[in-house]
N, C-alpha and C positions, 0 to 999 in steps of 0.2 A: 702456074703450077699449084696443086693442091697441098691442104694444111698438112706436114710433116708431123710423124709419130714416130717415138723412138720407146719402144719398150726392154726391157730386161737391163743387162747389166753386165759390165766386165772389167775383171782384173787387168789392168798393163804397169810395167814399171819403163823409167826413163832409163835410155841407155846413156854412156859417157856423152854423147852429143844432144843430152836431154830431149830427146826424140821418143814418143811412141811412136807407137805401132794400132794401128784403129782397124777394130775385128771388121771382119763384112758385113755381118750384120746392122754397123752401124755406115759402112761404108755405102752401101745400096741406098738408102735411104737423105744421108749428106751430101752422096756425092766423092769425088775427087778435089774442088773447089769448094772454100767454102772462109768463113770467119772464124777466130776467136778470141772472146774478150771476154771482161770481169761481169759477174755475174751482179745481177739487182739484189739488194739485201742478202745477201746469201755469199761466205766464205767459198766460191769454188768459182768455176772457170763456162763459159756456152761454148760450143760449136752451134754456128749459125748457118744454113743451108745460104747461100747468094743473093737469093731476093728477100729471103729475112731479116736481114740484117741491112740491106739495104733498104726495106720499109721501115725498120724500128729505126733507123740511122733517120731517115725521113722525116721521120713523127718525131723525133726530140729535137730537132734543127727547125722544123715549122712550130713546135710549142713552148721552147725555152725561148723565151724574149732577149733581143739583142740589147735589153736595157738590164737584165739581168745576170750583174756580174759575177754573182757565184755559181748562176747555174750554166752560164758561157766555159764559167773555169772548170767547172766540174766535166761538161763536155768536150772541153779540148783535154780533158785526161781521161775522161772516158777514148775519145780516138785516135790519142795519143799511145792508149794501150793496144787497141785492137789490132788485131794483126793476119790478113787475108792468107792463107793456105792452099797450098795445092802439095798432094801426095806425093810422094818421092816413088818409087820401083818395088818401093816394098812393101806402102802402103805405109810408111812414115809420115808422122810431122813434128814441126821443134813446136817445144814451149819458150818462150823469151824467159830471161830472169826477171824481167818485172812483174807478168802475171804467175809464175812461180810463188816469187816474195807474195803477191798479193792472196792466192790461193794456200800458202802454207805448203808448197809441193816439193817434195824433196827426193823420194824415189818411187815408192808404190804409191799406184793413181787409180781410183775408182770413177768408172764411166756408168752415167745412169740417169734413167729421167723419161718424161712420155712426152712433150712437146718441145723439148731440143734435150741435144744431149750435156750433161752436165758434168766436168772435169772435176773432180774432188780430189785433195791427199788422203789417202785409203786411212789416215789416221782420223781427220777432221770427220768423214761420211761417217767410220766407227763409233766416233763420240755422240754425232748427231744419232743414229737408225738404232745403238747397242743397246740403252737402257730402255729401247719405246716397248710398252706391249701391245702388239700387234692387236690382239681383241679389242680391248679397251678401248684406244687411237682409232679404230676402224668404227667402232659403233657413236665413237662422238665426233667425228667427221660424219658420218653418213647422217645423224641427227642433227647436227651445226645447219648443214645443205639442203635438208628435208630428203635425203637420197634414199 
């Protein structure tokens, strides 16, 4: 299957059984099945499409050395967290309380991101995206990258 894009963004909050709800727009593109787990450097949460995650699962398990005991430990809490999904009837899914705890998610959730989608607390994306200006950020990325 070809490289997944997930463009725009959307509001969900967790209901009492800490469940979203994931728009179609992102649903067409993830799927019905899929991953989610704690993000690389970054305070939020991936939905990972089936063979994504099963390649990146790949690639850290062929590159962290079995002689390497912090990065073995780090991987079994890295898988320890992840946690495979499939849709409920409504187009549901739970969050576990440990990626919760780990992402800072309490009820309002920001969905966003171009190459998986990224679970955020609508508080955490706020503090990151609310003081950037957008001119500025945009003209010293596009010069960083030579774009």
């Amino acid at each position: 299957m070809g490289e997944h894009r997930f463009v725009g963004g959307a509001e969900c909050t967790l209901d009492d059984k800490n469940r979203i709800s994931l728009p179609s727009s992102f649903r067409e593109r993830l799927g019905e099945k899929f991953y989610i787990c704690m993000a690389f450097r970054k305070k939020c949460l991936w939905l990972l499409p089936e063979e994504e995650f099963d390649a990146l699962l790949k690639k850290l398990e062929e590159t962290i050395l079995e002689g390497d005991e912090e990065g073995q430990m780090w991987l079994s809490y890295f898988t320890y967290n992840a946690d495979f999904k499939k849709l409920d009837k409504q187009n549901r899914f739970a969050i576990s309380p440990n990626l919760q705890d780990f992402a800072g998610i309490t009820g309002k959730v920001t969905l966003c991101n171009s190459k998986r989608v990224e679970v955020w607390a609508s508080e955490e994306w706020q503090r990151m995206v609310g003081p950037m200006d957008y001119k500025k950020t945009t003209a010293s990325v596009l010069e960083r990258y030579k774009i």
